[in-house]
LUMSE-558445 format. One record per residue (C-alpha): residue number from 1; x, y, z. Coordinates in steps of 0.001 Angstrom, whole numbers, plus 500000, padded with zeros to 6 digits. Example, Ala and Ser with C-alpha at 12.3 -4.5 7.8 and 13.67 -1.06 7.14 Angstrom:
@k 1&X 512300&Y 495500&Z 507800
@k 2&X 513670&Y 498940&Z 507140
% end
This chain:
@k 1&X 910051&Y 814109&Z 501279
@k 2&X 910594&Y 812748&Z 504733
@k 3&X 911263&Y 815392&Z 507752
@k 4&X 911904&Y 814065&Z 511220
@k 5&X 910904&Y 816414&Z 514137
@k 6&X 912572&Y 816346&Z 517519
@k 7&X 909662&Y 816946&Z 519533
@k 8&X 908967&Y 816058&Z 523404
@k 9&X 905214&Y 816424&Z 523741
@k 10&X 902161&Y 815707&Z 526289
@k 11&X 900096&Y 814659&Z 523324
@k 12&X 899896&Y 811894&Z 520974
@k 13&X 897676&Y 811188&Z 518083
@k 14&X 895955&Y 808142&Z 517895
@k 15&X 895459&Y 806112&Z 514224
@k 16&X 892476&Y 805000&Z 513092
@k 17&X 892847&Y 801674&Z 514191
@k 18&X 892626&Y 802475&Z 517648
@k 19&X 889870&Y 801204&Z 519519
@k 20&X 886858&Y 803232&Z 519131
@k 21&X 883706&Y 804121&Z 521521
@k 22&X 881833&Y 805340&Z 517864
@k 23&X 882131&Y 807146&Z 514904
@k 24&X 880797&Y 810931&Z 514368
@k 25&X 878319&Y 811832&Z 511170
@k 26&X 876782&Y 814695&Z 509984
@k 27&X 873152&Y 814076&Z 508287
@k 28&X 872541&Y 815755&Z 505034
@k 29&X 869033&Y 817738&Z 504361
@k 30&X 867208&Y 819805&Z 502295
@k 31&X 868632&Y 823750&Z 503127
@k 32&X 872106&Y 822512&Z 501404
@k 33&X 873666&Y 821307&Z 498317
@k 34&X 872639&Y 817973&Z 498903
@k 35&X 868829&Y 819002&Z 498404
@k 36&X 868920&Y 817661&Z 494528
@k 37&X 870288&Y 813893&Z 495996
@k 38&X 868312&Y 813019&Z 499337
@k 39&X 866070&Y 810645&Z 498027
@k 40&X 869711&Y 808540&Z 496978
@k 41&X 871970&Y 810137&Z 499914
@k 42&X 870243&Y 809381&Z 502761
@k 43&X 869739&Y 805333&Z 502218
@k 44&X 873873&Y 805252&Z 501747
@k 45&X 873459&Y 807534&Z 505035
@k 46&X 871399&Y 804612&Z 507043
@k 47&X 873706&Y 802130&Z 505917
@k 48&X 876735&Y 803477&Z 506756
@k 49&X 875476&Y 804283&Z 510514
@k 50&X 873928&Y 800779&Z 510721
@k 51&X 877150&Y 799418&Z 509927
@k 52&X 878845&Y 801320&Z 512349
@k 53&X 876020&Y 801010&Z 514726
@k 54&X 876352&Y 796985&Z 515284
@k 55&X 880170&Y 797643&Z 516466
@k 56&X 880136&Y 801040&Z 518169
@k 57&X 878004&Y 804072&Z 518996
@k 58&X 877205&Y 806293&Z 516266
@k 59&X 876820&Y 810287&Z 517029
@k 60&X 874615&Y 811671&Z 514634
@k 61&X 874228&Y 815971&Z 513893
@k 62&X 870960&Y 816557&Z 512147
@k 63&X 869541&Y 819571&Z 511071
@k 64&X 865785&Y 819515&Z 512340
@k 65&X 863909&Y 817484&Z 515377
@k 66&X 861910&Y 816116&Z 512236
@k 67&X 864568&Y 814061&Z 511072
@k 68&X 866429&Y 813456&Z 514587
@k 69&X 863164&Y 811445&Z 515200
@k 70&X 863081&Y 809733&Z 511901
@k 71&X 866105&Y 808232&Z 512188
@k 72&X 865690&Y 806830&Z 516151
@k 73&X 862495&Y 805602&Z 514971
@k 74&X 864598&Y 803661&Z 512258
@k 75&X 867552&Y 802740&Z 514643
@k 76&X 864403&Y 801302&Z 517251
@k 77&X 862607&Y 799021&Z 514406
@k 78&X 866808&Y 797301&Z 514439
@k 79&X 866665&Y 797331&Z 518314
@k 80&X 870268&Y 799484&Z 517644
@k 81&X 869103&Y 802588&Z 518946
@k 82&X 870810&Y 802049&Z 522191
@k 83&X 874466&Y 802872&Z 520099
@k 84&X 872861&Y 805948&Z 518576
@k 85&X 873116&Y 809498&Z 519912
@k 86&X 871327&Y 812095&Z 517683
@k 87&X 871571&Y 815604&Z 518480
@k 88&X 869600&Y 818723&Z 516971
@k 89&X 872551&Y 820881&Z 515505
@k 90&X 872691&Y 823849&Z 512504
@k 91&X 874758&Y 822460&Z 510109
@k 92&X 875658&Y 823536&Z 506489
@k 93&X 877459&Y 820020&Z 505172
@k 94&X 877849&Y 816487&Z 506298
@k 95&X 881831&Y 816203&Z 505721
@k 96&X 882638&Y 814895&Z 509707
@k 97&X 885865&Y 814049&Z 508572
@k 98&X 887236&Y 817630&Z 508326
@k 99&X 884781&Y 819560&Z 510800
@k 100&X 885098&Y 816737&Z 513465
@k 101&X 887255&Y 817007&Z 516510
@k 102&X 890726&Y 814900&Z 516449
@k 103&X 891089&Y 812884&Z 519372
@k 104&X 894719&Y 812675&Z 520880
@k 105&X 895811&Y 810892&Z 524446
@k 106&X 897266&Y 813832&Z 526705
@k 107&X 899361&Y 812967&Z 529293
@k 108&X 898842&Y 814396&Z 532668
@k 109&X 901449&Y 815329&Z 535781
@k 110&X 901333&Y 811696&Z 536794
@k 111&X 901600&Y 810427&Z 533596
@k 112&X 898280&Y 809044&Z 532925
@k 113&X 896760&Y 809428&Z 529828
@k 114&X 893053&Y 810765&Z 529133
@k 115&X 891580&Y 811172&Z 525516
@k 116&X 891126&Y 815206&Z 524658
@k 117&X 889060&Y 816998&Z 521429
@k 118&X 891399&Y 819040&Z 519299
@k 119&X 888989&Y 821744&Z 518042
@k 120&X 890214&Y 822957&Z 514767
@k 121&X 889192&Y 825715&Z 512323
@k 122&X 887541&Y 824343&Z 509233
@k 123&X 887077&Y 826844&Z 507266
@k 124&X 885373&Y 824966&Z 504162
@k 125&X 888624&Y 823623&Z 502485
@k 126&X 889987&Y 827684&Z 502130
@k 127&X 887126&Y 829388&Z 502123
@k 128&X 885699&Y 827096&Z 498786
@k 129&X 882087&Y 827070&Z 500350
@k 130&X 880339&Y 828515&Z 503438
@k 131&X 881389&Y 826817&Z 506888
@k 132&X 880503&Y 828911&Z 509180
@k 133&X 877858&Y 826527&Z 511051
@k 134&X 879782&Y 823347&Z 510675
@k 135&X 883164&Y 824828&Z 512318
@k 136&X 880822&Y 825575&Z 514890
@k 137&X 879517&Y 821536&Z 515270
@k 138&X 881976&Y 820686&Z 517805
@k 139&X 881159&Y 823463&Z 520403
@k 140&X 878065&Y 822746&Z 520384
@k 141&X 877946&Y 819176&Z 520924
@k 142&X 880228&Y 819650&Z 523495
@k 143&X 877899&Y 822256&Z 525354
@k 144&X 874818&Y 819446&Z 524833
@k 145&X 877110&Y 817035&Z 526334
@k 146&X 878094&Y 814341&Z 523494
@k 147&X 881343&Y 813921&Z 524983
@k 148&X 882858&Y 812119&Z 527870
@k 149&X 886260&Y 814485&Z 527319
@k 150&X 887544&Y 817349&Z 527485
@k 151&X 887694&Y 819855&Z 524288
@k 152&X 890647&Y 822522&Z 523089
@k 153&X 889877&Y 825018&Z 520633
@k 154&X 892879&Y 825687&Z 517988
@k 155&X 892876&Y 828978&Z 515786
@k 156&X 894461&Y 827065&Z 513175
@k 157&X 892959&Y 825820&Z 510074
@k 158&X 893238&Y 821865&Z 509807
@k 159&X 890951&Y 819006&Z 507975
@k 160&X 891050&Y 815323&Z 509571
@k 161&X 890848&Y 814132&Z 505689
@k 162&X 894362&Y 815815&Z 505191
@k 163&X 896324&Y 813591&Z 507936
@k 164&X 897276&Y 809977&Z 508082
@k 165&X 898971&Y 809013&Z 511592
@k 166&X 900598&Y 805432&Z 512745
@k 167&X 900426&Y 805846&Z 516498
@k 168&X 904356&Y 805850&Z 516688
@k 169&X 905459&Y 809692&Z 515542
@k 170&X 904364&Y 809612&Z 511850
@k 171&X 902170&Y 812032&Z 510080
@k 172&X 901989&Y 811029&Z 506412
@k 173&X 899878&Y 814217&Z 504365
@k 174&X 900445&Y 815829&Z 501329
@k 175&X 902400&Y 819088&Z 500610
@k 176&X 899421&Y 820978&Z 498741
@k 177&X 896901&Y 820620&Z 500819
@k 178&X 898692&Y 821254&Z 504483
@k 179&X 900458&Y 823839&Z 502883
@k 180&X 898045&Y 825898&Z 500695
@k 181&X 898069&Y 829608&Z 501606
@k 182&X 894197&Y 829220&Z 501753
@k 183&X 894927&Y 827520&Z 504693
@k 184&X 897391&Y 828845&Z 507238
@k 185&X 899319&Y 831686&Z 505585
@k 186&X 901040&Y 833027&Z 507711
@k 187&X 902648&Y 829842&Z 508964
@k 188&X 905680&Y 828514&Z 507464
@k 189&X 906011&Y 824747&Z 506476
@k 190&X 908603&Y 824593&Z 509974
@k 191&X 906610&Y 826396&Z 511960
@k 192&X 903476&Y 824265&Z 510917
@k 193&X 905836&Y 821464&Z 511401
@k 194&X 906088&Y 822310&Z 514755
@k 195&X 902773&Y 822947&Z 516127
@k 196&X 901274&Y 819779&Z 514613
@k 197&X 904612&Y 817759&Z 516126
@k 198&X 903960&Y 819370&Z 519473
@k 199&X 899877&Y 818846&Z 519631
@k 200&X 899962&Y 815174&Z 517533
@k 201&X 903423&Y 813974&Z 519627
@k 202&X 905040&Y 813646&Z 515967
@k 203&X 908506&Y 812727&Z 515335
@k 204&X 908362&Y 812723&Z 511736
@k 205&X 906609&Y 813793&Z 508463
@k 206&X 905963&Y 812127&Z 505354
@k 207&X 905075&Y 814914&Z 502907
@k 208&X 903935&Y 813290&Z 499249
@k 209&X 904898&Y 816222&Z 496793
@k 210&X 902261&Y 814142&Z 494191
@k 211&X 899149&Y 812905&Z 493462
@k 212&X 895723&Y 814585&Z 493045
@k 213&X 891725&Y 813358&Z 491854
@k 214&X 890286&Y 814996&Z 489490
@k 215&X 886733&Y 816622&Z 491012
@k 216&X 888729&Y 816751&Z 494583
@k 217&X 887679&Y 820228&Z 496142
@k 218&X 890003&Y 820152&Z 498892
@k 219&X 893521&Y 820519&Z 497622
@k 220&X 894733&Y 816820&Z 497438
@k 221&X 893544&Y 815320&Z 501044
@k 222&X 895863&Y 812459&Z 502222
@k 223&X 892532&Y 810231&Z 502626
@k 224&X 891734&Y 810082&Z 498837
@k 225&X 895059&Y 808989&Z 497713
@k 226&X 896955&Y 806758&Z 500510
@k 227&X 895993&Y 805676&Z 503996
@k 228&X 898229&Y 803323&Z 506969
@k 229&X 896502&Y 800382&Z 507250
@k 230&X 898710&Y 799803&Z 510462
@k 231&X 902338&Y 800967&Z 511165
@k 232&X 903878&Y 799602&Z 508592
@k 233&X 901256&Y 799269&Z 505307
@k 234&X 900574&Y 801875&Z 502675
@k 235&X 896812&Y 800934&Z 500848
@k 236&X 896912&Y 803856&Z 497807
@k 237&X 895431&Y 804860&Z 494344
@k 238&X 897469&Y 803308&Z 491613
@k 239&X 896903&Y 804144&Z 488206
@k 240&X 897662&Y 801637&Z 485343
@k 241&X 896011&Y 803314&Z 482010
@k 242&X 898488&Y 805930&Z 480460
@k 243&X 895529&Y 807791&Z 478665
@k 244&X 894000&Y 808607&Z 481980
@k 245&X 894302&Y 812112&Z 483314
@k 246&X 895726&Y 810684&Z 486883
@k 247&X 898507&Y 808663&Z 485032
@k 248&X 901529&Y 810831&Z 485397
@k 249&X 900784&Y 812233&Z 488909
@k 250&X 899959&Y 808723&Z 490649
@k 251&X 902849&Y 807357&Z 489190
@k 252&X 905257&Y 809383&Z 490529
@k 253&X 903310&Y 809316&Z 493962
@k 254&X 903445&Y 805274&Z 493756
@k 255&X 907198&Y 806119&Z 493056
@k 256&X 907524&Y 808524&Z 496339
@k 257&X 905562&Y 806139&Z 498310
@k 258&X 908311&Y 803305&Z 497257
@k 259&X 911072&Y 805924&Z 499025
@k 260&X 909514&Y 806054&Z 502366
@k 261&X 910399&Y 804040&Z 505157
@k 262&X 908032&Y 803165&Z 508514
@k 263&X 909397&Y 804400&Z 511871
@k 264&X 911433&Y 801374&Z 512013
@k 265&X 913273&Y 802285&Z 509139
@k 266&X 911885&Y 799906&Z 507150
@k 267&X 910274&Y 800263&Z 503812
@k 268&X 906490&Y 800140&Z 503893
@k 269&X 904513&Y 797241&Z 502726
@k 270&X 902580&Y 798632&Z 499679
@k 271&X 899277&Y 797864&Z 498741
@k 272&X 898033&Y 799206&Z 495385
@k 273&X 893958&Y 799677&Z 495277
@k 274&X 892411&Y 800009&Z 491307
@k 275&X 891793&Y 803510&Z 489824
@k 276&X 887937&Y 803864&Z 490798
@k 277&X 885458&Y 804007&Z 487678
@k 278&X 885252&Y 807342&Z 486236
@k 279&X 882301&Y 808327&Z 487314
@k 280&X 880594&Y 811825&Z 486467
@k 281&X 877969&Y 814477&Z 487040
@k 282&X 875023&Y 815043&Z 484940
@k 283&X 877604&Y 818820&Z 483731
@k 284&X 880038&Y 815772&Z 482679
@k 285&X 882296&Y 816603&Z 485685
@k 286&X 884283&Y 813924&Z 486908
@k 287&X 883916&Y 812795&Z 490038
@k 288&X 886102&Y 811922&Z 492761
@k 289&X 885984&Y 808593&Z 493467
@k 290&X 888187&Y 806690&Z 494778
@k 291&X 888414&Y 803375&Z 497223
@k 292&X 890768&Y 804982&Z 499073
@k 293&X 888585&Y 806602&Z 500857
@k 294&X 887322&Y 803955&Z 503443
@k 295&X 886704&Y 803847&Z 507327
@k 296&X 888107&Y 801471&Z 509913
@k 297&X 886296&Y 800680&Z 512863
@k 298&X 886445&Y 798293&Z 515678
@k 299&X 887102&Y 794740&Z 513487
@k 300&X 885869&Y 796302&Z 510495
@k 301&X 886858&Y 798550&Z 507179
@k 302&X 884125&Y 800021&Z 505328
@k 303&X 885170&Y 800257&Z 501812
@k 304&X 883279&Y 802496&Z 499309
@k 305&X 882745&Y 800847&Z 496087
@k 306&X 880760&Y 802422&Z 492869
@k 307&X 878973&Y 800095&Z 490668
@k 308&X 881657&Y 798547&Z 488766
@k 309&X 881906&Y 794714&Z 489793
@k 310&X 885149&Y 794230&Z 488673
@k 311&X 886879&Y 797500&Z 489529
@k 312&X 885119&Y 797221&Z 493435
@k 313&X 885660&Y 793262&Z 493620
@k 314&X 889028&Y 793861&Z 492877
@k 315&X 889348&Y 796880&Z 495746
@k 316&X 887367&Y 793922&Z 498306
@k 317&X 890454&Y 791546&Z 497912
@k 318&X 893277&Y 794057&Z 497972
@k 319&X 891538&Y 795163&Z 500962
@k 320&X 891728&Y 791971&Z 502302
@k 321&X 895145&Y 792068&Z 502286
@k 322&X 895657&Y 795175&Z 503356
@k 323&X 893532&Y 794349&Z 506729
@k 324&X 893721&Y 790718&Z 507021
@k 325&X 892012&Y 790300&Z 510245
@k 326&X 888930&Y 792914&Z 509599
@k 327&X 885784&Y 791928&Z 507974
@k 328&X 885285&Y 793912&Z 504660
@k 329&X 881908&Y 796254&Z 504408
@k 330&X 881601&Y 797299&Z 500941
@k 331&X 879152&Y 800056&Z 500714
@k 332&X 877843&Y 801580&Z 497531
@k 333&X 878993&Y 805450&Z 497815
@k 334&X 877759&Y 806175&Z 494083
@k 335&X 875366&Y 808554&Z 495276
@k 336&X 877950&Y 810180&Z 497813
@k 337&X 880475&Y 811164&Z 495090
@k 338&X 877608&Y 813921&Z 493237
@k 339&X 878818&Y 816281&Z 496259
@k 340&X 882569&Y 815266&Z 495681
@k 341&X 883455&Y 813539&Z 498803
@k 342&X 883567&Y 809577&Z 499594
@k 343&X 882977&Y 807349&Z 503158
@k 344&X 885747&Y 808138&Z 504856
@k 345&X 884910&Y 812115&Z 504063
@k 346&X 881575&Y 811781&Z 505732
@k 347&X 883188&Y 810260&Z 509341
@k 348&X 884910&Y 810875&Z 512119
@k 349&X 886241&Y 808073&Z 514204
@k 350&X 885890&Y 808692&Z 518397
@k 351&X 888809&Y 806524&Z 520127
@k 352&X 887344&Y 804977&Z 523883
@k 353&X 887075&Y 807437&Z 526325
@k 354&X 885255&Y 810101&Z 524374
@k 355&X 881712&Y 808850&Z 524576
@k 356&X 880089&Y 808175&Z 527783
% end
């Protein structure tokens, strides 16, 4: 369901695709869930931030001044560690995506515009697992100086995973996971409506009413299913087999998706990426995976891929034309998916202006 919002604002959310001084991550370690994984984790870890790293500056939380000097000592031997900040930070997770800060552009009295931190609650998907350190990240690499900007602190509860903008008024999310009462309770879907229209400079919201991933612990997030590629292009799950538990719900997503129009009017160019292997834990859960779930950066997407040469070739080329002027990364997230999350999950883009 579409909603347009008639909203004059100072603020405006800036897509992905804007350009970007570097890209935020959180570095997993031994005091958390990701103890069992490490020795497979952390290699996806250093190639991820290398990636990054030979485009834009990387800003790196770690857990111990152990590990902040492991990894400068790596970033040194690949003469990159001039892109990489790594501060000394408590954390409980890695997921940057939803305890980052969202950049918008905020318009001053003269009109000119200057990149500011939205601050956020996260509050560990509605209170699934502890957060109490991580919704704390922020602060605190603001107060050790990380960022060029200015911060604001929000007491409302909002993940960057669960919100897809296009730079022109349009928030694309979905309608379980923006409005789960594990969330923000005792805000109505208007009222939400209107804070997010007045602090994002929104005109308009795309709510898909479908669509979930099995193994998903945070209530359907917008970057697992479908993701702008630029103002007008859709890149989402599709799901082909009719004995797979995701048949029925992506289809009628796909079907949704094939309602909506761009902010033009016009309707979006579609671009359907392959169901992702099943892949599972070692309880036989199923995992979230999904290539939805990439990153774009300055003249790059990183696209997570799992193992299955067909499957993730087929996710490189529909990428391709998805993003026809970016080079495609494929990185192997495999190891990522054990703590149900994916590439984009683990990042949080920073537009110019908000590292020195």
């Amino acid at each position: 369901m579409s909603t347009p919002i008639n909203q004059a604002s100072a603020y405006r959310l800036l897509p992905e695709w804007a350009p970007q001084s570097g890209v935020m991550l959180t570095w997993p370690h031994a005091d958390s869930d990701w103890a069992p994984f490490l020795e497979q984790v952390e290699p996806v870890f250093f190639e991820i931030a290398e990636a990054i790293a030979h485009r834009e500056k990387v800003l790196i939380s770690v857990a111990s001044e152990e590990k902040q000097q492991q990894i400068q000592q790596h970033f040194q031997a690949l003469n990159l560690d001039t892109q990489l900040s790594v501060i000394v930070i408590p954390t409980n997770d890695t997921w940057a995506r939803d305890h980052g800060p969202i950049t918008v552009l905020k318009a001053n009295e003269d009109g000119h515009q200057k990149p500011v931190l939205l601050n956020f609650t996260f509050n560990g998907w509605g209170n699934k697992f502890d957060a109490a350190l991580d919704t704390q990240i922020n602060e605190r690499l603001a107060e050790k100086n990380a960022f060029a900007c200015e911060m604001e602190t929000l007491d409302i509860v909002l993940e960057g995973g669960s919100i897809e903008v296009d730079g022109f008024g349009t928030l694309l999310t979905t309608s379980e996971c923006l409005l789960a009462p594990t969330r923000n309770p005792d805000l109505s879907k208007e009222q939400l409506e209107t804070l997010l229209a007045e602090k994002f400079g929104l005109e308009r919201f795309l709510w898909l009413d479908h669509g979930y991933l099995a193994g998903d612990d945070t209530d359907s997030h917008i970057d697992t299913l479908a993701r702008l590629c630029d103002p007008h292009t859709i890149a989402y799950v599709q799901c082909t087999d009719s004995n797979d538990e995701h048949f029925t719900a992506l289809q009628a997503m796909e079907a949704q998706l094939k309602t909506f129009t761009d902010y033009q009017g016009k309707p979006y160019k579609l671009v359907p990426l392959p169901m992702a292997p099943a892949c599972y834990s070692e309880e036989s859960d199923r995992l979230p995976s999904t290539y939805a779930n990439f990153l774009i950066i300055n003249g790059a997407v990183l696209l997570p891929i799992y193992g299955d040469q067909e499957k993730d070739g087929l996710a490189i080329s529909r990428m391709k034309i998805a993003f026809p002027e970016h080079d495609i990364l494929a990185i192997n997230c495999r190891p990522i998916v054990e703590q149900y999350g994916s590439l984009h999950c683990l990042t949080m883009q920073l537009p110019e202006g908000v590292l020195a």
